[in-house]
N, C-alpha and C positions, 0 to 999 in steps of 0.2 A: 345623935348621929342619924342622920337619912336613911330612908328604907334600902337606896341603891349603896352609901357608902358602908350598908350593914352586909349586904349582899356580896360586895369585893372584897372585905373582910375575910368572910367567911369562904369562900372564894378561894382565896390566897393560903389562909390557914387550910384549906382541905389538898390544895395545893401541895402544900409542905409533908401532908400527914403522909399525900401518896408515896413520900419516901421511905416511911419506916417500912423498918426489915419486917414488921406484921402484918402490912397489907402487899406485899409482893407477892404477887398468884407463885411465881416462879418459886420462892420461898416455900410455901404452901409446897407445890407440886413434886419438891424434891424432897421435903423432909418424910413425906406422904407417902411416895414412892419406895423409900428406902428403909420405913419403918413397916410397910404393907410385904416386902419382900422378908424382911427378918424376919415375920410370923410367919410366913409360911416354909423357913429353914427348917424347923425341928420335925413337920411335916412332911416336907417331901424326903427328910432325911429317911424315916419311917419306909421310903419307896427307892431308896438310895439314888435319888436324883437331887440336882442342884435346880434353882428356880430358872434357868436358862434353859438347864436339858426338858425339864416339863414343860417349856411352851413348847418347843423342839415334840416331844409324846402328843401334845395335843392337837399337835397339828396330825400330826400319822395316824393319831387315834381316830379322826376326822375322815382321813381321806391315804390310802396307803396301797401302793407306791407312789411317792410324790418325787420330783427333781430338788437337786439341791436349790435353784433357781423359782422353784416355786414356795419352799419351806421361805428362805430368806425374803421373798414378798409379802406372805402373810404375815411375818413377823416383824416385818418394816428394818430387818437389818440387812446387812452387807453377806453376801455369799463367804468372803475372809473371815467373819466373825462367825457364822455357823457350823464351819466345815471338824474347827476344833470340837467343837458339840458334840459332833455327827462321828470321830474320831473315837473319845471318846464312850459315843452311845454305843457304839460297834464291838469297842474290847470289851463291853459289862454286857452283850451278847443280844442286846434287846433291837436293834438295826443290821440292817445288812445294804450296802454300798457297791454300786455294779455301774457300771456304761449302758445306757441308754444304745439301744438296737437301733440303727444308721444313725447315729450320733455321737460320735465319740468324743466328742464336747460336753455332753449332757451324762448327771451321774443319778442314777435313779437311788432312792431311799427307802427301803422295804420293812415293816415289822418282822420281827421275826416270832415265832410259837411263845418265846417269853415274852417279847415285849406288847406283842396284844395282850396276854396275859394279865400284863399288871396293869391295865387300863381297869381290870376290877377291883383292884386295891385304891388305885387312884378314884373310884366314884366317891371315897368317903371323902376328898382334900376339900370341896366346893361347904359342904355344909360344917365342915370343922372349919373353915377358915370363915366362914360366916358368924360362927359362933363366938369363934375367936376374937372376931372385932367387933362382936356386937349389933348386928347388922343383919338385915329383914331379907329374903330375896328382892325384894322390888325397889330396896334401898341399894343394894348391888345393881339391879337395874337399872334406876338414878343415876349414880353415879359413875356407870359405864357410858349411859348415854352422855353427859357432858363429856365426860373425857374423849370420849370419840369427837364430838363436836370438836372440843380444841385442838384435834388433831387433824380435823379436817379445816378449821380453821388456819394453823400454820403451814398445809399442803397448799394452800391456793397460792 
């Protein structure tokens, strides 16, 4: 066989491979995703949070008062899919939920005494969930920084 008809070959066969279900990033990204959030269930249970309500904490932990409007940006979701969150975060007493002064469109989102509070409890979740999968800070590093790339990747 010719150098080129080895090269179509193999070509074709690499072709074929990119179908299996083990080189599909997407594959990868979801199984990843949903076993990376399981480890951190028994954890944030420890803080009686669900892994939705903690990005929700760490954004206010961040930056507090925030709008519901700016919470659902950082987190790249939908204001609808927050608001239960925030409903939620309010009756376990750690948020407080008001109208924004000349805006009665805009709902501002406050800490309240506990829920700054438990942002001290929460400094132990970063190095326990490090340990937990085995993982360096700078491999954390690593591997946020791709993930951001592809995310800025499927934004454009």
């Amino acid at each position: 066989m010719s150098t080129t008809a080895t090269e179509s070959a193999h070509n074709e066969e690499s072709a074929q491979d990119d179908l299996l279900l083990e080189h599909q990033l997407c594959f990868a990204l979801t199984v990843a995703s949903r076993s990376v959030v399981g480890a951190y269930k028994p954890v944030l249970e420890e803080l009686g949070l669900t892994h939705p309500q903690y990005l929700v904490m760490l954004c206010l932990w961040e930056s507090s008062p925030r709008t519901v409007r700016n919470i659902s940006e950082a987190l790249a979701q939908e204001p609808a899919t927050i608001s239960p969150l925030l409903r939620r975060l309010e009756s376990a007493g750690l948020i407080t939920r008001r109208r924004v002064d000349g805006n009665e469109r805009a709902l501002a989102v406050e800490l309240t005494p506990s829920g700054a509070a438990l942002r001290g409890k929460a400094l132990t979740v970063p190095g326990t969930m490090m340990e937990r999968l085995g993982l360096t800070r700078e491999q954390v590093a690593s591997l946020h920084s791709s993930m951001m790339g592809l995310i800025a990747a499927t934004s454009r």
